[in-house]
C-alpha positions as CSV (number, residue, x, y, z in Angstrom):
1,X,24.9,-10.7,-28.4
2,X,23.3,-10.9,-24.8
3,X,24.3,-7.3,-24.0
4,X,22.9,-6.0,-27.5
5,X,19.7,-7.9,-26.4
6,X,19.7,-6.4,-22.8
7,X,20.3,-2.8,-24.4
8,X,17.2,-3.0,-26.8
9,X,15.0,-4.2,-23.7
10,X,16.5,-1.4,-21.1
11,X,15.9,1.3,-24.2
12,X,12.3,0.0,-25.0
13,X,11.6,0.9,-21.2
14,X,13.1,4.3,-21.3
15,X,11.0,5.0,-24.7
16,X,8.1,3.7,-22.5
17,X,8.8,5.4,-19.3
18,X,9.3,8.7,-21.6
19,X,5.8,8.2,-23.2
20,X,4.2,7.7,-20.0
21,X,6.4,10.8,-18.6
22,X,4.7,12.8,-21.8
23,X,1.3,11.9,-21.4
24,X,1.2,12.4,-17.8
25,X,2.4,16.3,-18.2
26,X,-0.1,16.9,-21.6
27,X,-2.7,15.2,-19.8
28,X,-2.1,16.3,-16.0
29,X,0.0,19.4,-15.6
30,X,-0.4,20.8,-18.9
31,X,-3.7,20.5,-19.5
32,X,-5.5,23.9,-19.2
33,X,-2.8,25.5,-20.9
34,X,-2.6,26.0,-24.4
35,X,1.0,27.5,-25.0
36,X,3.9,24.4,-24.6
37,X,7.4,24.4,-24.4
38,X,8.2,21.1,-26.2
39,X,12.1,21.3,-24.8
40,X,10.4,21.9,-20.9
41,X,8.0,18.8,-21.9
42,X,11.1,16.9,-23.4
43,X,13.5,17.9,-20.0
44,X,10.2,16.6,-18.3
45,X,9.9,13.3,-19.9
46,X,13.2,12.4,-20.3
47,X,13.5,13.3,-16.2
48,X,10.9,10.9,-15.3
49,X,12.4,7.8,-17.8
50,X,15.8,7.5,-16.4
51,X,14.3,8.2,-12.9
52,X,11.7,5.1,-13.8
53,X,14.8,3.8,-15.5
54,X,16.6,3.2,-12.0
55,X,13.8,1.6,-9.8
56,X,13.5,-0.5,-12.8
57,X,17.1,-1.9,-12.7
58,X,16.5,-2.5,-8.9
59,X,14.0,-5.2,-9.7
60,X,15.9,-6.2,-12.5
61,X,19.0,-6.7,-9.9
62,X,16.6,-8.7,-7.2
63,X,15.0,-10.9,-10.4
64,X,18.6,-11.5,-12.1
65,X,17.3,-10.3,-14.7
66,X,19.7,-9.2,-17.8
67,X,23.5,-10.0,-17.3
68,X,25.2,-8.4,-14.8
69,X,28.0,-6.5,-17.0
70,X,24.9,-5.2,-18.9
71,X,23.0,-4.2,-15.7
72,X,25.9,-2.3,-14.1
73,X,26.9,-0.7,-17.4
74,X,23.3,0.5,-17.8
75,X,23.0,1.6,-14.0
76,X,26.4,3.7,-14.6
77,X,24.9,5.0,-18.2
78,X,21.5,6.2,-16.7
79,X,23.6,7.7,-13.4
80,X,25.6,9.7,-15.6
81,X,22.3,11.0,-17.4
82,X,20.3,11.7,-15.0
83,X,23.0,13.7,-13.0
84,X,23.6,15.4,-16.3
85,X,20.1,16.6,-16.4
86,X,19.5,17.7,-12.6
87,X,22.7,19.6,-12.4
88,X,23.2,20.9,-16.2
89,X,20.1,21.1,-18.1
90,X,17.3,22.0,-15.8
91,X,19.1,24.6,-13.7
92,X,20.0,26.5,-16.7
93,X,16.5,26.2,-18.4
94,X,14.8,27.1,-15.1
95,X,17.4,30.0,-15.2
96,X,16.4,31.0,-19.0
97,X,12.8,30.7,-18.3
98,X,13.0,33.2,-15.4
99,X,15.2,35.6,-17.2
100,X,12.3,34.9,-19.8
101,X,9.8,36.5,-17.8
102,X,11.8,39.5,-16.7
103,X,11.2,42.4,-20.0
104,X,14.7,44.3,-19.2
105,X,16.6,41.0,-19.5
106,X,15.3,39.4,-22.4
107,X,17.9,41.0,-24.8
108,X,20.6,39.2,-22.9
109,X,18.4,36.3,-21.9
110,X,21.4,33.5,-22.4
111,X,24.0,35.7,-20.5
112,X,21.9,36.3,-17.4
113,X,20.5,32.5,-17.6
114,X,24.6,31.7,-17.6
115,X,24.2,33.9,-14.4
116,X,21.8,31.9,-13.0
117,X,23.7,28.4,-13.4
118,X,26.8,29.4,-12.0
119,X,25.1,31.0,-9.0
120,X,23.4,27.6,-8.6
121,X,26.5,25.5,-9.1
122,X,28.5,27.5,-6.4
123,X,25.9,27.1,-3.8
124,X,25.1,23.1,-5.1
125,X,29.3,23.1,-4.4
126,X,29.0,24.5,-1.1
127,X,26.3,22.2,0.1
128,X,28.9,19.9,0.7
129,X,31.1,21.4,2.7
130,X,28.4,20.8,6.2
131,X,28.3,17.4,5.8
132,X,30.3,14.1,5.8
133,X,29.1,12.4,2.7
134,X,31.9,11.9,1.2
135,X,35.3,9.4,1.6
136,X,38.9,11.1,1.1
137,X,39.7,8.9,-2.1
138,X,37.2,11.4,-4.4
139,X,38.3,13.5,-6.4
140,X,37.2,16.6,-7.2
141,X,35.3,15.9,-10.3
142,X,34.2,12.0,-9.4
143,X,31.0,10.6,-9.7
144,X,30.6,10.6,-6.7
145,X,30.6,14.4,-5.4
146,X,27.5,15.2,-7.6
147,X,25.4,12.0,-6.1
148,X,26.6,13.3,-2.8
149,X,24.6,16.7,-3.0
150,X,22.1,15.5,-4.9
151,X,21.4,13.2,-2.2
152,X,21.5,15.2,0.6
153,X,19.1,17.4,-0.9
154,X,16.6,14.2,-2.3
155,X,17.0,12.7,1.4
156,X,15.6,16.4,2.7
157,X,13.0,16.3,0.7
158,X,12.1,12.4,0.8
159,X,12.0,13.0,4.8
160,X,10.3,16.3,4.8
161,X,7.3,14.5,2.6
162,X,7.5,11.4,4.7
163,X,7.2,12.8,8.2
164,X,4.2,15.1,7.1
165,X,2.6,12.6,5.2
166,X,2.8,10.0,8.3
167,X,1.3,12.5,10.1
168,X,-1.3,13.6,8.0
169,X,-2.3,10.1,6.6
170,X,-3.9,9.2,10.2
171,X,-5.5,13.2,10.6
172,X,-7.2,12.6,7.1
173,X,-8.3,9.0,6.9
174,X,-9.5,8.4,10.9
175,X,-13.3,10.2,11.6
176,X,-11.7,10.5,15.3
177,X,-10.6,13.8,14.0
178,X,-13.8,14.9,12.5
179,X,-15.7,17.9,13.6
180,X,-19.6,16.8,14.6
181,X,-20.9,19.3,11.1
182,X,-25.1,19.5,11.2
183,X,-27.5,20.9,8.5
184,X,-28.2,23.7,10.9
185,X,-24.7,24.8,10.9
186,X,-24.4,25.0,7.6
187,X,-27.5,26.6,6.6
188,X,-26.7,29.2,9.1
189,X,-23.2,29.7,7.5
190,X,-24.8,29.8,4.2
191,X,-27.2,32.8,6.0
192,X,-25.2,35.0,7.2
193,X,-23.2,34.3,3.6
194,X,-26.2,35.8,1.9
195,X,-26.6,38.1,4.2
196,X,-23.0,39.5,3.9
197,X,-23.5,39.5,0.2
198,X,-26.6,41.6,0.1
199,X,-24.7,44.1,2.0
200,X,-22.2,44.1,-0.3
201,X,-24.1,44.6,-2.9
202,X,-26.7,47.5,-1.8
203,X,-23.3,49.4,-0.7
204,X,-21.9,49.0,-4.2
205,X,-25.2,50.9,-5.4
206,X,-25.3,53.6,-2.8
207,X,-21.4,53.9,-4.0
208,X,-22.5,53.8,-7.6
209,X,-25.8,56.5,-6.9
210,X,-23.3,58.7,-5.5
211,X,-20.6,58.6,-8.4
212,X,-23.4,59.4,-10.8
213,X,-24.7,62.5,-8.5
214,X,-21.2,63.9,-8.4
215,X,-20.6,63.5,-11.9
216,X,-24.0,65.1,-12.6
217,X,-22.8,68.2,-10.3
218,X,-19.4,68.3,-12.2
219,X,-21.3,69.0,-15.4
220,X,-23.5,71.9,-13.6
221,X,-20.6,73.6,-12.2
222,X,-18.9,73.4,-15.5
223,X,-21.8,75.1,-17.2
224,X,-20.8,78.1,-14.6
225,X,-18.8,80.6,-16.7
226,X,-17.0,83.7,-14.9
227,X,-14.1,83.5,-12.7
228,X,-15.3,82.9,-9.1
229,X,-16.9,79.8,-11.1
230,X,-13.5,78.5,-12.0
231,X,-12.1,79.2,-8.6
232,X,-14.8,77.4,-6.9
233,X,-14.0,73.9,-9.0
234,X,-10.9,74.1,-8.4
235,X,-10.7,74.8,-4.4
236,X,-13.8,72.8,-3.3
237,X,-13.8,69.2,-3.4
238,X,-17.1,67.5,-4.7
239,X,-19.4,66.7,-2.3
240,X,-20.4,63.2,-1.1
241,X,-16.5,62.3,-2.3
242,X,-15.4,61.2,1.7
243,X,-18.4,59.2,2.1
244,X,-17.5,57.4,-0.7
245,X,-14.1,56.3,0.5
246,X,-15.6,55.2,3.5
247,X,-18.1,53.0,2.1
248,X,-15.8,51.4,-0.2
249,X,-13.7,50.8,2.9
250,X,-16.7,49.3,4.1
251,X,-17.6,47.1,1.5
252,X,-13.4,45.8,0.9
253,X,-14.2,44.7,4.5
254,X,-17.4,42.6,3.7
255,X,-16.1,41.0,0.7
256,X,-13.4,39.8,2.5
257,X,-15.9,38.5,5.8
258,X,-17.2,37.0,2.5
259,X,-14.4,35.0,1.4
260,X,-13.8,33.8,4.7
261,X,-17.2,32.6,5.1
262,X,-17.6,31.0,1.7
263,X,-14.7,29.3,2.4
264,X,-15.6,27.9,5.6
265,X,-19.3,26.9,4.1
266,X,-17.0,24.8,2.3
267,X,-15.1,23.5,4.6
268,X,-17.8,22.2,6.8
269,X,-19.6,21.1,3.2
270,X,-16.5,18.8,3.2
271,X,-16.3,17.6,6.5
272,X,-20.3,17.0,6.7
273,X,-19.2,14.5,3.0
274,X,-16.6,13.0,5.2
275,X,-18.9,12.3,8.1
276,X,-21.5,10.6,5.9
277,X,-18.4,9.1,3.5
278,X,-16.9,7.7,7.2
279,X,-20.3,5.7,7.6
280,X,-20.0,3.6,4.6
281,X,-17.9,0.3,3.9
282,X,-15.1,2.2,2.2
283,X,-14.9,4.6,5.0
284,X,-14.7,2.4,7.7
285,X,-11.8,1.0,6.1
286,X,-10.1,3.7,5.4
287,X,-10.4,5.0,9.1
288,X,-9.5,1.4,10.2
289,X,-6.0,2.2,8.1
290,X,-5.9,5.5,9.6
291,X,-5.5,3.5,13.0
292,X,-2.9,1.5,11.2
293,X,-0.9,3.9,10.0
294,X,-1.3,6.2,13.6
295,X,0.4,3.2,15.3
296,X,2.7,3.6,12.2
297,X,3.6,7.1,12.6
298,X,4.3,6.1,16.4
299,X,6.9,4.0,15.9
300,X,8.1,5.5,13.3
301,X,8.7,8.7,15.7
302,X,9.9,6.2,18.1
303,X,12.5,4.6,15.9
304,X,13.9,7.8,14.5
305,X,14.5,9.2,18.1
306,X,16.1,6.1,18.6
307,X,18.3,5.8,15.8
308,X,19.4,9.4,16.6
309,X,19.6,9.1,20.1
310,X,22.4,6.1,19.8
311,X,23.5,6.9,16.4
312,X,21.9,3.3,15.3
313,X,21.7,2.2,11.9
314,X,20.8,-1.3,10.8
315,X,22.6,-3.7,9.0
316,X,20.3,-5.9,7.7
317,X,17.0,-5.4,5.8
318,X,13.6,-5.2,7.4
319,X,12.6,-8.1,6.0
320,X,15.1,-10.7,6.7
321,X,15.5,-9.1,10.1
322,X,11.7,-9.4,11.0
323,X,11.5,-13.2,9.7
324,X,14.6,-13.9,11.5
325,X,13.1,-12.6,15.2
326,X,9.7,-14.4,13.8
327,X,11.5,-17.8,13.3
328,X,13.7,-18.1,16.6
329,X,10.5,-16.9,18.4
330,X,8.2,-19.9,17.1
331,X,11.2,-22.2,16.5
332,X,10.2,-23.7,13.2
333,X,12.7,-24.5,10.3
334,X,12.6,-21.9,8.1
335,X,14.6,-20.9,4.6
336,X,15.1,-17.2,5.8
337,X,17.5,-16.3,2.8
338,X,14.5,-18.1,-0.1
339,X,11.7,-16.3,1.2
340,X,13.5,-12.7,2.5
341,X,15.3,-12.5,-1.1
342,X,11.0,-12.9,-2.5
343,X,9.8,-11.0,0.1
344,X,12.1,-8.2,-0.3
345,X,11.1,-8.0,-3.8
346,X,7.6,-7.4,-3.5
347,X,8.1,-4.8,-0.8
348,X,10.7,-3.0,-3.1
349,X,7.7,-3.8,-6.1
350,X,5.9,-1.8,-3.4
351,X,7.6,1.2,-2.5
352,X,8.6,2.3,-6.1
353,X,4.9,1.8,-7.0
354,X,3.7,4.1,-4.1
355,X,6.4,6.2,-4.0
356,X,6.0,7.2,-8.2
357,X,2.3,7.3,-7.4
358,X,2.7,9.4,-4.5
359,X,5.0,11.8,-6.2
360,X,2.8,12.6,-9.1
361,X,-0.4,13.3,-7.0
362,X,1.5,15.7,-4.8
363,X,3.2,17.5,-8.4
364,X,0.2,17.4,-9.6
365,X,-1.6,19.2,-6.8
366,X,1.3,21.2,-6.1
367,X,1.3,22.4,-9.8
368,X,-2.0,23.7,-9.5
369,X,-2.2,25.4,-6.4
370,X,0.7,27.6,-7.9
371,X,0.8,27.8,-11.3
372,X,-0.1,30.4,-14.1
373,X,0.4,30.8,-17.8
374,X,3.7,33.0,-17.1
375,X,5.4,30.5,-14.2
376,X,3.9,27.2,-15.7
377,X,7.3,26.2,-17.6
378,X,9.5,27.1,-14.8
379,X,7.3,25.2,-12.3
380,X,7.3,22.3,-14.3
381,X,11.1,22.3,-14.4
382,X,11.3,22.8,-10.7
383,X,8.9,19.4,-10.3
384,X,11.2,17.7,-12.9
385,X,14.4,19.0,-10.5
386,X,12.7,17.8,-7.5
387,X,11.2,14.5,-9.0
388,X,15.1,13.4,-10.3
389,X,16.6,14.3,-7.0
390,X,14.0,12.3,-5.2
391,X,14.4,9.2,-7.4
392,X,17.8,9.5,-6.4
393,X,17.4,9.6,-3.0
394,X,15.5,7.0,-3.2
395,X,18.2,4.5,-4.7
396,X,20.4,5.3,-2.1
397,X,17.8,4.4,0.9
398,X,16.4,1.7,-0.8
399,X,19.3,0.4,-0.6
400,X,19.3,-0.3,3.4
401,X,15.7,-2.7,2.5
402,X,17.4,-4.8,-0.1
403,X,18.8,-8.3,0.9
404,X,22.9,-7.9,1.6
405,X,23.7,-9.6,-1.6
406,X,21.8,-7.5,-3.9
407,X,23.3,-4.5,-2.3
408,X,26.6,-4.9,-4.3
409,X,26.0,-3.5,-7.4
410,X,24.1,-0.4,-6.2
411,X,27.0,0.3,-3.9
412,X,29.5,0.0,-6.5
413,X,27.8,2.0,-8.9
414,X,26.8,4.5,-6.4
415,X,30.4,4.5,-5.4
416,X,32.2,4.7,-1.5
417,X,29.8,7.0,-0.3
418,X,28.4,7.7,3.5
419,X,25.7,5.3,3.5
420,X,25.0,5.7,7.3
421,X,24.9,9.7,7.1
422,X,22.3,10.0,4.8
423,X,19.6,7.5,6.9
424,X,20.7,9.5,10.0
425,X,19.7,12.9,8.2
426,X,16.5,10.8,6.8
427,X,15.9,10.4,11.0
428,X,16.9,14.0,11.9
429,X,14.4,15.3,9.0
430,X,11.8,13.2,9.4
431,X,11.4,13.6,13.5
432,X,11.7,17.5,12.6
433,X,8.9,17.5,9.9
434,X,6.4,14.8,11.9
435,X,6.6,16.6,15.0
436,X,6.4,20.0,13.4
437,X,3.3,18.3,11.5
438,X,1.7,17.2,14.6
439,X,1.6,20.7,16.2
440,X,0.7,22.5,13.1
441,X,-2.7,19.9,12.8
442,X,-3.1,20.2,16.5
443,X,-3.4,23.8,16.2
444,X,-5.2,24.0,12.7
445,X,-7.7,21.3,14.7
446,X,-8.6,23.7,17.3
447,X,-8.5,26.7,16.1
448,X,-11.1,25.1,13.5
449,X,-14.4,25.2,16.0
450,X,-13.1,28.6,17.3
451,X,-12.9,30.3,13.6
452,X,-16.8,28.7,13.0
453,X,-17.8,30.4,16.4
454,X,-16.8,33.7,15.6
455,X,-17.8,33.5,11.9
C-alpha cells in the first residue's frame, strides 16, 4: 500500500513538473510564434518533468521522504526515461525536423531522419572511447554506458556555463567595470547618428533621381526608329549607370557606420542606466555581491588549478567539511552529523533552485537570439537535449555535496561509475572556460573606449 501511495505522490509531481514544463515553452519560448508542434512541446515538457523529477528525489532522499524500495525504484524508472528520451526521441526528431526543412528530402523525410540518428549514435558511441568513465564489469548495453556519455557531455556543458558565468557575474554586477558615460557623449553619438542618416538618405534620392533620368532616356532612344538607332541601344551603356554603382557602394557603407553607431548609442544608453542604477540601494548591493562573488571566482580558479595540479578530489561534503574545520578551530561541542545532514539540504534546496532558474533564463535568451519560424522546433529540441543532459550532470556532481550516507542510493542507481573523472573534467573545463572568459572581457573592456573614440 505504501508504495502505491508513494507512486501517486512521485506521478502527481511529474504531472506538475510537466505543466509547469508546458507553460513555460507556450508562455516563454513559444510565444511569438503561432505555428506549434504539440509532439516538440510534449518531448519539451516531458524533458523538463523527469529532469525536475530527479532533483526532486534528491530531497526526497535527504528528507526520508517515501520508502526507500519506492524511492530507488522511481530513481531507476525516471533514469531509464529520461535516457530514453535524450538518446532516442529527441535526436531523431531533431533529425526529422531538419530533414523537414530541407525541400529535396522531404519525400524521404523518415529515411534520412533514420540517417541522422544513427550518425548521432555512432559518434555518442565513440565519445567514450577518450575517456575513463567506465569500470570493466559493464557490459555493452548496461545502464551504465549511456549515463557515462551523457555525463561527460552534461559535465562540459555544466563547466563551460559555470566558468563564464563566475566570470561574468562580477564583470556585470560591480560598477568597478563601468565606463564613466556623460550626456555629452551621447548626444554626440546620437549626432553624428543623424548625421550619417541624412546622408543616407539624400544619397538614396540622388540614386533614385538618376534611375528615373535613365529610364526617361530609355524611352527617348526607344522612340528612335532606323538601324543605327537600334545599334546605338544596344552598344552604349546608359549614362549616369557607373555613378550609380558607386553611390550605392557609398550609401551600403553609411548604413552600415549606421548600425554600428546605433548600436553603440545603445550601448552607452545602457551603461549610462547602469551608472545611475549602481547609485541606488539595489545597486549597491548588487555590486557589493559582485565583490562576493569576484573573491568567488578566485578561489574557485584557485581550487580547480589545485585539484588538477595534484589530482585532488574530496571526500567529504563542503558542508560537513567546513563545520568540522569551524568546530576544532573554536573548540566547542558541536553535533556535526545533525546540523551538516540540515545544512546540506538547504544548500542542495539551493542549487537545484538556481540551477533550474539559471537554465531557463539562459534557454530563454538563447532561444531568441537564434530562433526563427523555420529553426524554432529544432531549437527547442536542442534546449530540451541540452537541459536533460545538464540535469544529469547535475545528479552525478551533486552527489560530491551530499552528506556520505545519502550518497548510497544515487551511487547505486547511478551504478559503478568514475565518480572522480567527471569532477576532474568539471576542473579542467571550468579553469579553461573562466580563464578564456577573463581574457575575452578584458579585451571586449578595452577595446570598448577605443571603438567610441573612433566612432
Amino acid at each position: 500500500m505504501s508504495f502505491l501511495v508513494d507512486s501517486i505522490i512521485m506521478f502527481t509531481s511529474q504531472v506538475l513538473f510537466f505543466g509547469f514544463g508546458w507553460l513555460f515553452f507556450m508562455r516563454q519560448l513559444f510565444k511569438d510564434y503561432e505555428v506549434r508542434q504539440y509532439v516538440v512541446q510534449v518531448v519539451f515538457s516531458v524533458t523538463f518533468a523527469f529532469s525536475c523529477t530527479m532533483f526532486e528525489l534528491i530531497i526526497f532522499e535527504i528528507l526520508g521522504a517515501l520508502s526507500s524500495t519506492s524511492r530507488y525504484f522511481h530513481w531507476k524508472l525516471n533514469l531509464y526515461v529520461i535516457l530514453l528520451v535524450l538518446i532516442f526521441v529527441v535526436p531523431f526528431y531533431i533529425g526529422y525536423f531538419v530533414v523537414s526543412n530541407i525541400r529535396l528530402l522531404q519525400r524521404q523525410k523518415l529515411l534520412f531522419a533514420c540517417v541522422v540518428w544513427f550518425t548521432f549514435m555512432y559518434f555518442f558511441w565513440k565519445l567514450g572511447d577518450p575517456f575513463p568513465i567506465l569500470s570493466p564489469k559493464h557490459g555493452i548495453l548496461s545502464i551504465e554506458q549511456l549515463i557515462s556519455r551523457v555525463g561527460v557531455i552534461g559535465v562540459t556543458l555544466m563547466a563551460l556555463l559555470s566558468g563564464f558565468g563566475a566570470v561574468n557575474c562580477p564583470y556585470t554586477y560591480m560598477s568597478y567595470f563601468l565606463r564613466n558615460v556623460t550626456d555629452s557623449d551621447i548626444l554626440a553619438l546620437e549626432r553624428r547618428l543623424l548625421q550619417t542618416m541624412d546622408m543616407i538618405v539624400s544619397k538614396k534620392k540622388r540614386i533614385a533621381m538618376t534611375r528615373r533620368q535613365m529610364y526617361q532616356r530609355g524611352e527617348d532612344q526607344n522612340k528612335q526608329t532606323g538601324f543605327w538607332g537600334m545599334i546605338k541601344s544596344v552598344t552604349s551603356s546608359p549614362p549616369g549607370s557607373e555613378n550609380l554603382s558607386l553611390i550605392q557602394q557609398e550609401v551600403d557603407a553609411l548604413e552600415e557606420l549606421s548600425r554600428q553607431l546605433f548600436l553603440e548609442t545603445v550601448d552607452l544608453q545602457a551603461t549610462k542606466e547602469r551608472i545611475e542604477y549602481s547609485k541606488t540601494f539595489q545597486g549597491k548591493y548588487f555590486n557589493f555581491l559582485g565583490y562576493f562573488f569576484s573573491i568567488y571566482c578566485v578561489w574557485k580558479i584557485f581550487m580547480a588549478t589545485i585539484n588538477i595540479v595534484f589530482d585532488r578530489v574530496g571526500k567529504t561534503d563542503p558542508v560537513t567539511r567546513g563545520i568540522e574545520i569551524t568546530v576544532n578551530y573554536l573548540g566547542i561541542q558541536f553535533d556535526v552529523k545533525f546540523w551538516s545532514q540540515h545544512i546540506s539540504f538547504i544548500l542542495v534546496g539551493i542549487i537545484i533552485v538556481t540551477s533550474i532558474r539559471g537554465l531557463l533564463i539562459t534557454l530563454t535568451k538563447f532561444f531568441y537570439a537564434i530562433s526563427s519560424s523555420k529553426s524554432s522546433n529544432v531549437i527547442v529540441l536542442v534546449l530540451a537535449q541540452i537541459m536533460g543532459m545538464y540535469f544529469v550532470s547535475s545528479v552525478l556532481l551533486m552527489r560530491m555535496s551530499m552528506p556520505l550516507e545519502y550518497r548510497t542510493i544515487v551511487t547505486e542507481v547511478l551504478g559503478e561509475l568514475q565518480f572522480n573523472f567527471y569532477h576532474r573534467w568539471f576542473d579542467v573545463i571550468f579553469l579553461v572556460s573562466a580563464l578564456s572568459s577573463i581574457l575575452f572581457l578584458y579585451l571586449a573592456h578595452k577595446q570598448a573606449p577605443e571603438k567610441h573614440m573612433n566612432l
